[in-house]
Backbone as CSV, one residue per row, in Angstrom:
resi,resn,N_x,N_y,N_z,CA_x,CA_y,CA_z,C_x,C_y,C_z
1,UNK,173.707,99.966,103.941,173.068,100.457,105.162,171.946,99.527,105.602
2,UNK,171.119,98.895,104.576,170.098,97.857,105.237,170.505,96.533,105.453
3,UNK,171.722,96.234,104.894,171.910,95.019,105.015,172.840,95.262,107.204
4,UNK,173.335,96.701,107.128,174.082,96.620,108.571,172.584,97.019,109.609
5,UNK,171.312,97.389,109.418,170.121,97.512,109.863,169.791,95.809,110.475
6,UNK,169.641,95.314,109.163,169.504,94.048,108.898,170.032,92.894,109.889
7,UNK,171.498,93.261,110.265,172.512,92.775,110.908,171.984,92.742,112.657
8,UNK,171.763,94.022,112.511,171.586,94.393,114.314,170.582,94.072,114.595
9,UNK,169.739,93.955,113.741,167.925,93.135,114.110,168.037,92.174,114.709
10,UNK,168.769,91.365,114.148,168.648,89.417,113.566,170.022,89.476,115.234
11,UNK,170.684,90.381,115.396,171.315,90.088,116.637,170.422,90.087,117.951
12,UNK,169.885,91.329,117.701,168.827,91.996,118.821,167.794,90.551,119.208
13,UNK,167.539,90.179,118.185,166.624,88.934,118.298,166.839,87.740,118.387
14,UNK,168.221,87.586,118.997,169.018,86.204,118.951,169.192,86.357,120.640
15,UNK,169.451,87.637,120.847,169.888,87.807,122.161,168.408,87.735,123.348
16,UNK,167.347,88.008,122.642,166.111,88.051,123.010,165.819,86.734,123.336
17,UNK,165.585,86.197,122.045,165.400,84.706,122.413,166.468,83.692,123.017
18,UNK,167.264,84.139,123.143,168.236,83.510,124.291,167.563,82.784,125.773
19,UNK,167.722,81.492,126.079,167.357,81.263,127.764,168.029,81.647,128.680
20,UNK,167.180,81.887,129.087,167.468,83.146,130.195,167.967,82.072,131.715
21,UNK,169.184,82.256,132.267,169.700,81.834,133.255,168.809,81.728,134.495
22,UNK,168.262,80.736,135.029,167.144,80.458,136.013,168.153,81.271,137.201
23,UNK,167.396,82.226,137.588,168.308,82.845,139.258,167.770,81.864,140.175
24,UNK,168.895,81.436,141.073,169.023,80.612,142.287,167.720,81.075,143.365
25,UNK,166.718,80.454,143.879,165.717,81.420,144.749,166.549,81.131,146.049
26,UNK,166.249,82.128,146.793,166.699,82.903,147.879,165.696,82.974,148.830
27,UNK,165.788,82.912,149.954,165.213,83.286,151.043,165.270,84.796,151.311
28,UNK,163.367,85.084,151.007,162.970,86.680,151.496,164.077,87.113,152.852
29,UNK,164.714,88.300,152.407,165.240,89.147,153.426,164.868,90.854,153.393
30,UNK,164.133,91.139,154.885,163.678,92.048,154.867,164.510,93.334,154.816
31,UNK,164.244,94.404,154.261,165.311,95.171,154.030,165.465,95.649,155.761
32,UNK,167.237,96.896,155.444,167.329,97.045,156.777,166.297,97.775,157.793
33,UNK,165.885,98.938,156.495,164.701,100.132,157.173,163.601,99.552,157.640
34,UNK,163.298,98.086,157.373,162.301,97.114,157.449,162.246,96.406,159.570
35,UNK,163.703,96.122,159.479,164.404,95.235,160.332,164.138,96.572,161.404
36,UNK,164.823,97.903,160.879,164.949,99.033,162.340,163.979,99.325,163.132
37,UNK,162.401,99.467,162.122,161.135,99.959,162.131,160.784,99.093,162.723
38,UNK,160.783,97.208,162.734,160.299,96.303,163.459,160.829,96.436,164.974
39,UNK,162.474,96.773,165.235,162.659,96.517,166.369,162.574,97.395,167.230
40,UNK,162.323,98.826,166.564,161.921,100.374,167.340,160.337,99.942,167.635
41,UNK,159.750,99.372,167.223,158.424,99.214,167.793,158.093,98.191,168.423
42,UNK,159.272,97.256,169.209,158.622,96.286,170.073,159.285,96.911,171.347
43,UNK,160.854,98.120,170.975,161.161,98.932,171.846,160.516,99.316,173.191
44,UNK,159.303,100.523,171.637,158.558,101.073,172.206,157.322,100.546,172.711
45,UNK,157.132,99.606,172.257,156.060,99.042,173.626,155.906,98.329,174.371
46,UNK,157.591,97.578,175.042,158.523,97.699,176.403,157.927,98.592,177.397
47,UNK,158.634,99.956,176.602,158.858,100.989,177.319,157.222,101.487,177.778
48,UNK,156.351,101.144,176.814,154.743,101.754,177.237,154.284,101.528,178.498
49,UNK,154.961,99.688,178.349,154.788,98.925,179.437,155.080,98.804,180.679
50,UNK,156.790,99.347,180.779,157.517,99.416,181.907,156.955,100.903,182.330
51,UNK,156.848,101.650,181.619,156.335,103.283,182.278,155.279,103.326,182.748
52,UNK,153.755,102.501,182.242,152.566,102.356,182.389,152.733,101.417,184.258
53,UNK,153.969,100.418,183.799,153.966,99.824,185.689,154.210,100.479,186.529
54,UNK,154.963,100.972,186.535,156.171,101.489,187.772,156.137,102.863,187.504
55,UNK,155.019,103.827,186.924,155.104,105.252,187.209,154.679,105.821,188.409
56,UNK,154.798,104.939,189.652,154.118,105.583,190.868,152.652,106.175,191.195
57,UNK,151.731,105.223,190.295,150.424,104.702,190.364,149.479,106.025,189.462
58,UNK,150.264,106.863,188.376,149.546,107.572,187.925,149.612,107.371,186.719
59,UNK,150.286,106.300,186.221,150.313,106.034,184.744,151.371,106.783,184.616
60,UNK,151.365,107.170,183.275,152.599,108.097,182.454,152.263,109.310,181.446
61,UNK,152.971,110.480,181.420,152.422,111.478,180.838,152.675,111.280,179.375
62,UNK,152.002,111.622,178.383,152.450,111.584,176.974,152.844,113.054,176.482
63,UNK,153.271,113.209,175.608,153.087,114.551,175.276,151.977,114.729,174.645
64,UNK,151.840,116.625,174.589,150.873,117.143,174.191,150.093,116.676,173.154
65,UNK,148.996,116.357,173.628,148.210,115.905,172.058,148.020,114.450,171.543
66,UNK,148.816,113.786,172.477,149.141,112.222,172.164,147.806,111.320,173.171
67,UNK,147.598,110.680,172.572,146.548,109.462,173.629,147.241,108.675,174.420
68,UNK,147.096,107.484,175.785,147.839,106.954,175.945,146.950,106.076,176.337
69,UNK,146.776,104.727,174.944,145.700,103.997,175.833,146.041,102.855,176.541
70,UNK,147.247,102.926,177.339,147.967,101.604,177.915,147.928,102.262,179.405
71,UNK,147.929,103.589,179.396,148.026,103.944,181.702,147.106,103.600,181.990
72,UNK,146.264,104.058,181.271,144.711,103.972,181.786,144.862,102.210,182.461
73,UNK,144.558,101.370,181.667,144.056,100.281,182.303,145.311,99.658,183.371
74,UNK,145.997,100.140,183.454,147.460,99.985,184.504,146.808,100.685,185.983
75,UNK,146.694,101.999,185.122,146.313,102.802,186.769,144.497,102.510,187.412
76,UNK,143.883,101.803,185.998,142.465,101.662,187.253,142.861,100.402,188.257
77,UNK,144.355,99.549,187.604,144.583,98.335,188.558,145.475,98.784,189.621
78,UNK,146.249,99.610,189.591,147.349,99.976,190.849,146.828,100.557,191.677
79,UNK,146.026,101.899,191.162,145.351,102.998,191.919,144.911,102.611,193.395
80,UNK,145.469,102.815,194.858,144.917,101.941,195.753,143.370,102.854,196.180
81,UNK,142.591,101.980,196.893,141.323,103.037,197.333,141.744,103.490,198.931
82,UNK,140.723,104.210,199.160,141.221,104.938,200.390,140.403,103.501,201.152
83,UNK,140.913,103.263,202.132,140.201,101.970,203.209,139.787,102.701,204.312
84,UNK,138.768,102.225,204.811,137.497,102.985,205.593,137.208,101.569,207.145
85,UNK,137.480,102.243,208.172,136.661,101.288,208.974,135.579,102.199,209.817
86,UNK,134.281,101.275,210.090,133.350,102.578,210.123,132.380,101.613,211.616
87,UNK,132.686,102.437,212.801,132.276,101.990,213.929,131.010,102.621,214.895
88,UNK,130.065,102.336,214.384,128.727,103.158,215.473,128.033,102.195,215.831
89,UNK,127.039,101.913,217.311,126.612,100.897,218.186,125.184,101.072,217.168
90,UNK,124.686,101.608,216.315,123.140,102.112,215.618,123.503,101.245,214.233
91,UNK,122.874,99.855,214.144,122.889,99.145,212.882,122.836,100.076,211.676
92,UNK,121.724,100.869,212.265,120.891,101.484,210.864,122.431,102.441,210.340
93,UNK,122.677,102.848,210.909,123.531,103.937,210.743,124.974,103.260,210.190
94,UNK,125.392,102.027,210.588,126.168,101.214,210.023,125.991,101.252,208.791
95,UNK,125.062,100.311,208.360,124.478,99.892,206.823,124.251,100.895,206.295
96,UNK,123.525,102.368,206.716,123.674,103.587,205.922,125.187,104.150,205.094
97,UNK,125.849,104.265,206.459,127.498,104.659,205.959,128.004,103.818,205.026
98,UNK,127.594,102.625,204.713,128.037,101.441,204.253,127.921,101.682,202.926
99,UNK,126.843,101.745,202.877,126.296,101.758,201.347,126.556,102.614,200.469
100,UNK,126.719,104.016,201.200,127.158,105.345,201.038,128.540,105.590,200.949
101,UNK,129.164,104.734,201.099,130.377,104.919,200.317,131.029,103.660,199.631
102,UNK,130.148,102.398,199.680,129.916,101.555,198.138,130.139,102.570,196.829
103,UNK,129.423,103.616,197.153,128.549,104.192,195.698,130.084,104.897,195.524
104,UNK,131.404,105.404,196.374,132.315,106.342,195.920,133.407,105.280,195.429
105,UNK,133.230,105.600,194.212,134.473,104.614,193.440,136.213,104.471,194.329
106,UNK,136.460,105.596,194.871,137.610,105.622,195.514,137.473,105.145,197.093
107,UNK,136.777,104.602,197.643,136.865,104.100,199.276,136.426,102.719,198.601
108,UNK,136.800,102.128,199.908,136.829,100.682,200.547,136.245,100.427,201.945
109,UNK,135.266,99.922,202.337,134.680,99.509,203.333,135.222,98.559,203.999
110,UNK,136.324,98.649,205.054,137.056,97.143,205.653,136.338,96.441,206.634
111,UNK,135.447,97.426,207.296,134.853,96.446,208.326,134.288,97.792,208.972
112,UNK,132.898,97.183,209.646,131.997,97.850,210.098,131.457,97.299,211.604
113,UNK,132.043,98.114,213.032,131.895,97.180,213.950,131.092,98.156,215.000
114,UNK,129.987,97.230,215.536,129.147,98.007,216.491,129.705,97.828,218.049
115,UNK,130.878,97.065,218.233,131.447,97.063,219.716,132.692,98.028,219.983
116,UNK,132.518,99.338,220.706,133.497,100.270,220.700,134.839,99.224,221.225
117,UNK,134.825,98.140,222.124,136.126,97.557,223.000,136.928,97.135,221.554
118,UNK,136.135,96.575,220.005,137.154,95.872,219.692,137.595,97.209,218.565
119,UNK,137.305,98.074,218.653,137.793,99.211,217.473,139.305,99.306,217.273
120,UNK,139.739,99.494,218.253,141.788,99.565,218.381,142.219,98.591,217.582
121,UNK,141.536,97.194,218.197,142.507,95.509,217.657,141.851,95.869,216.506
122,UNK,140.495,95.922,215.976,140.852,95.923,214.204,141.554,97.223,213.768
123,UNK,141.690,98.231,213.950,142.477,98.990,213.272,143.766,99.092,213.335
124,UNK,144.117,98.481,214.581,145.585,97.795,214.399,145.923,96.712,213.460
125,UNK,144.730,96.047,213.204,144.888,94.880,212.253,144.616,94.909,210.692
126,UNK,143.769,95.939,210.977,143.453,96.619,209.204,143.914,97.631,208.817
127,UNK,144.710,98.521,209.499,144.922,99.485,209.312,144.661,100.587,208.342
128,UNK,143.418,100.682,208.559,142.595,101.504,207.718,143.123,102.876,207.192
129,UNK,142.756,103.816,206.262,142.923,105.091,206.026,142.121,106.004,207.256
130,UNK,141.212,105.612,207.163,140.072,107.207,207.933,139.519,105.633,208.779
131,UNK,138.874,106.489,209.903,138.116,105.650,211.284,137.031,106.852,211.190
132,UNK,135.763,106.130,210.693,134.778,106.862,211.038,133.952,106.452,212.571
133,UNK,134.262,107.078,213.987,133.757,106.678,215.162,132.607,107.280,215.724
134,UNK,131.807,106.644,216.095,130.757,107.272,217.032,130.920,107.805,218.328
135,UNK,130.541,108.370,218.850,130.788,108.464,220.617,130.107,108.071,221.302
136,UNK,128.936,107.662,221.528,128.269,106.937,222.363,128.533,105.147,221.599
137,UNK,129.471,105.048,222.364,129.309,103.299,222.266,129.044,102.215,223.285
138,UNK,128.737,102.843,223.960,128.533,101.555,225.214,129.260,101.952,226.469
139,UNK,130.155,100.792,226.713,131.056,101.296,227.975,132.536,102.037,227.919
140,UNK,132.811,101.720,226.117,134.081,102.426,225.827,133.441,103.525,224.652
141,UNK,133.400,105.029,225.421,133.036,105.434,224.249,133.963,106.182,223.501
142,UNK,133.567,106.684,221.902,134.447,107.217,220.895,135.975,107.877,220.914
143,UNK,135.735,108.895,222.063,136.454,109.422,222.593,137.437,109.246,223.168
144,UNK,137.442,107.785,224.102,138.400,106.807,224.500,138.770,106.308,223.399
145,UNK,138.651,105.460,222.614,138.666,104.984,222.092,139.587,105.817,220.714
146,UNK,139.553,107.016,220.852,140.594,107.789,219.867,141.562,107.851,220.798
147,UNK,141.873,108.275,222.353,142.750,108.179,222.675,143.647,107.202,222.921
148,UNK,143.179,105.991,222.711,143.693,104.609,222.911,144.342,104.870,221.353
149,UNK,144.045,104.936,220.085,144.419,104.835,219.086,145.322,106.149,219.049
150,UNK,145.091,107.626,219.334,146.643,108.105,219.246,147.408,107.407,220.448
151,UNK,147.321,106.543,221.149,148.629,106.351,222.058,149.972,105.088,221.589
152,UNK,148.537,104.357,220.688,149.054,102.983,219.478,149.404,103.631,218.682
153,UNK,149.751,104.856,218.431,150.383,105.424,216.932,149.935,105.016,216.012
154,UNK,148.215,104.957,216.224,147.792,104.883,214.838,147.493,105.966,213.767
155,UNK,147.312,106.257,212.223,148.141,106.743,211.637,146.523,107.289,210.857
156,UNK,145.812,106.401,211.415,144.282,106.671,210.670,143.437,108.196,210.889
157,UNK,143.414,108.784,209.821,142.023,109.995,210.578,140.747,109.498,210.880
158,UNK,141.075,110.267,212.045,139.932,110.203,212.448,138.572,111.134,212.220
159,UNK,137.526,110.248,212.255,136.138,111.382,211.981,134.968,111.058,212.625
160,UNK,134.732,111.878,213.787,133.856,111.615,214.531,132.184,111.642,213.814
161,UNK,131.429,110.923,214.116,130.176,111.003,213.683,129.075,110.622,214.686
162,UNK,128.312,111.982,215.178,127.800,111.980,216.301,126.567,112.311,216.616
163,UNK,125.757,112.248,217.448,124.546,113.308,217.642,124.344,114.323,218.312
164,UNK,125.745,114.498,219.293,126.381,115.712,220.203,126.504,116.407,218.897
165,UNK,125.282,117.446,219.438,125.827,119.100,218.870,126.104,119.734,219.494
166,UNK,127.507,120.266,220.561,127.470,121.068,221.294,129.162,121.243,220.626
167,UNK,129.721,122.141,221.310,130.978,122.851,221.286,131.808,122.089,221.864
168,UNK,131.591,121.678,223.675,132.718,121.205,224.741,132.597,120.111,224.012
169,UNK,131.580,118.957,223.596,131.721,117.298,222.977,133.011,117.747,221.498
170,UNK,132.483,118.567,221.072,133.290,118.924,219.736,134.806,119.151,220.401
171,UNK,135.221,120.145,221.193,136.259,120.159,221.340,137.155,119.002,222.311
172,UNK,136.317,117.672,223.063,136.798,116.806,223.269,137.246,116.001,222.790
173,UNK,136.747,115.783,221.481,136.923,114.969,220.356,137.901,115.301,219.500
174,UNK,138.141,116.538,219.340,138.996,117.118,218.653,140.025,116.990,219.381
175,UNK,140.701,116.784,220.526,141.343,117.053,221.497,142.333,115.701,221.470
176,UNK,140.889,114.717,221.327,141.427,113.110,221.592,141.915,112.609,220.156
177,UNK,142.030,114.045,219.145,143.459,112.988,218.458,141.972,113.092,216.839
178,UNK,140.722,113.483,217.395,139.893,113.396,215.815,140.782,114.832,215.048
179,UNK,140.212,114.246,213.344,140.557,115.131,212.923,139.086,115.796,211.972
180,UNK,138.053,115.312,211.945,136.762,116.177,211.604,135.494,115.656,212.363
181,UNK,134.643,116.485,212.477,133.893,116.562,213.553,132.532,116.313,213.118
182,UNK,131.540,115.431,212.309,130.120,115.302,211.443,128.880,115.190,212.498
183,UNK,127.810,115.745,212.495,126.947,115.617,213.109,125.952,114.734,212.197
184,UNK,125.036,113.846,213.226,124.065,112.612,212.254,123.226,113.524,211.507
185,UNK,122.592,114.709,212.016,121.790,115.480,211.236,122.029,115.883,209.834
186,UNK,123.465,115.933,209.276,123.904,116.565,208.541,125.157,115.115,207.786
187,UNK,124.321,114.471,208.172,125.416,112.992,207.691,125.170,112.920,205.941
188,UNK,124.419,113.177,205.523,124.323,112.664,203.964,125.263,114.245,203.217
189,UNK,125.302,115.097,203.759,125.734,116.645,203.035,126.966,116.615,203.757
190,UNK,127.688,115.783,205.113,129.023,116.335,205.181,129.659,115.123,205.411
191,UNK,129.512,113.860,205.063,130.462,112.960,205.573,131.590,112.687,204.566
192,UNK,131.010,112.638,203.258,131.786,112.619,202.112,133.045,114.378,202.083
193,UNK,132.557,114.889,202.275,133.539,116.367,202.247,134.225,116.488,203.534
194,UNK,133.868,115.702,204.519,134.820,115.353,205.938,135.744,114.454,205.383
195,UNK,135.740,113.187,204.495,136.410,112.468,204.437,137.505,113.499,203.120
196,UNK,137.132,113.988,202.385,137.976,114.742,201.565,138.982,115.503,202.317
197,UNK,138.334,116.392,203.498,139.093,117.163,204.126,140.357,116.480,205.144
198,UNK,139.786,115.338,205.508,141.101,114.503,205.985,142.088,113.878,205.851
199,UNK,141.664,113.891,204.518,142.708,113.347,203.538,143.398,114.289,203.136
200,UNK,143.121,115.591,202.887,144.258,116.776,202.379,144.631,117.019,204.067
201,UNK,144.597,116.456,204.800,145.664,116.864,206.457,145.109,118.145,206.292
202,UNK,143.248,118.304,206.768,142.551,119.791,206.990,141.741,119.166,207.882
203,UNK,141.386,120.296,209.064,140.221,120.400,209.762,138.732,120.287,209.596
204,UNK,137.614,118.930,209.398,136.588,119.671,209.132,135.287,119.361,210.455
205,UNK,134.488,120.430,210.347,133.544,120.674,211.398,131.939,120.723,210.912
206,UNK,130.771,120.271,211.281,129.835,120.406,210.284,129.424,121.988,210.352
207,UNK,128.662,122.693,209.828,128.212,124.149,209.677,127.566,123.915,211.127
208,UNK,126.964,123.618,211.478,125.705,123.419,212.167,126.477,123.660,213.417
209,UNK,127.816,123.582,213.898,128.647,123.968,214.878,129.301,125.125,214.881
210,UNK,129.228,125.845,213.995,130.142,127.059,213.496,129.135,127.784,213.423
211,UNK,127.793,127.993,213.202,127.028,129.017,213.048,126.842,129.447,211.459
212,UNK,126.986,128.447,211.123,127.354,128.981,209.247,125.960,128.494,208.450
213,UNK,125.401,129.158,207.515,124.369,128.717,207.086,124.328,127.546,206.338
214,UNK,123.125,126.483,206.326,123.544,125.316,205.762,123.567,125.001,204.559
C-alpha cells in the first residue's frame, strides 16, 4: 500500500513539474454582453440627440422621474423670442420700452422708430411678432398706420400705447385692426400683461378705461 501511495506521489510530481505549453497570446476580445452594452449606448445618445433637435422647440419628455440634461441646452438655442417693433415720436418713451423689455428673457427688440410714415416698410421688412404703436405721430398717426398694416396683411399684434384716455380713441383703435389698448399712465403695470394677452389671441384694455380698480 505505501509503495502504490509512493507511486502516485512521484507521478503527481512529475506531472507538476512538467513545462507547461506557452499559450499563443491573442488579441483582447471583448465579450459579447460587452460589445451590446457599448453599441446600445452610442444608440442611445443618437437618439438623445436627434429628439433633443427636432422635438418642435420643446426639447423632449423623459419619463417620470428621469433628468434630461441634453433638451435643456437644445431648447435655450431653438426656443425663438417673441420680436417686438416698438414705434412712438417721444425718445424718452422709446428708450423706456426698450429697456423694459431687454430685462424679459423671451422678447426681442427689432427696431425702435420715431417716424410713423416708415412703420409699415419696417414691419413688412421685419416682420415682427407684436407692433407696439403710438397714436400721435406726426402727420401719419397710429391709427392709420394700423390700418395701412391690416390692409398689407400684416400678421403682427397690435398694441396701442397712448395718452388718449377716452373710450371713442379706444374704440378707434380697436377698430383699426389693434388688438390691446395701454395707456402711458399705466405703462410700467400693463404693457408686459398686454403683450401676454396678445399673444394668447385675447383682448387687453388698461383698468383705467373699464372703470376697474387699479
Amino acid at each position: 500500500m505505501a509503495n502504490g501511495f509512493h507511486s502516485l506521489f512521484l507521478d503527481c510530481l512529475t506531472a507538476f513539474n512538467r513545462p507547461r505549453r506557452m499559450l499563443k497570446a491573442t488579441r483582447f476580445r471583448p465579450s459579447v454582453l460587452t460589445v451590446a452594452k457599448n453599441a446600445e449606448d452610442r444608440i442611445a445618445s443618437r437618439l438623445v440627440y436627434r429628439s433633443a433637435r427636432f422635438s418642435n422647440y420643446d426639447g423632449f419628455k423623459m419619463r417620470s422621474g428621469e433628468s434630461n440634461p441634453v433638451a435643456p441646452h437644445f431648447e435655450r438655442r431653438l426656443v425663438p423670442k417673441t420680436t417686438i417693433l416698438v414705434a412712438d415720436d417721444n425718445c424718452w418713451v422709446l428708450s423706456y420700452v426698450s429697456k423694459m423689455l431687454e430685462k424679459e428673457k423671451d422678447y426681442k427688440v427689432v427696431t425702435a422708430i420715431s417716424n410713423g410714415s416708415t412703420v409699415v416698410r419696417e414691419c413688412l421688412q421685419l416682420r415682427p411678432n407684436v407692433i407696439i404703436l403710438d397714436i400721435s405721430m406726426g402727420e401719419l398717426n397710429g391709427i392709420d398706420v394700423a390700418r395701412q398694416l391690416r390692409d398689407s396683411r400684416c400678421s403682427a399684434r397690435i398694441i396701442f400705447l397712448t395718452v388718449h384716455e377716452d373710450i371713442d380713441c379706444m374704440n378707434a383703435a380697436i377698430g383699426a385692426g389693434g388688438s390691446a389698448y395701454v395707456v402711458k399712465s399705466r405703462l410700467s403695470l400693463d404693457l408686459i400683461p398686454a403683450i401676454h394677452a396678445v399673444l394668447s389671441n385675447k383682448l387687453f384694455v388698461s383698468a383705467s378705461l373699464l372703470n376697474e380698480p387699479a
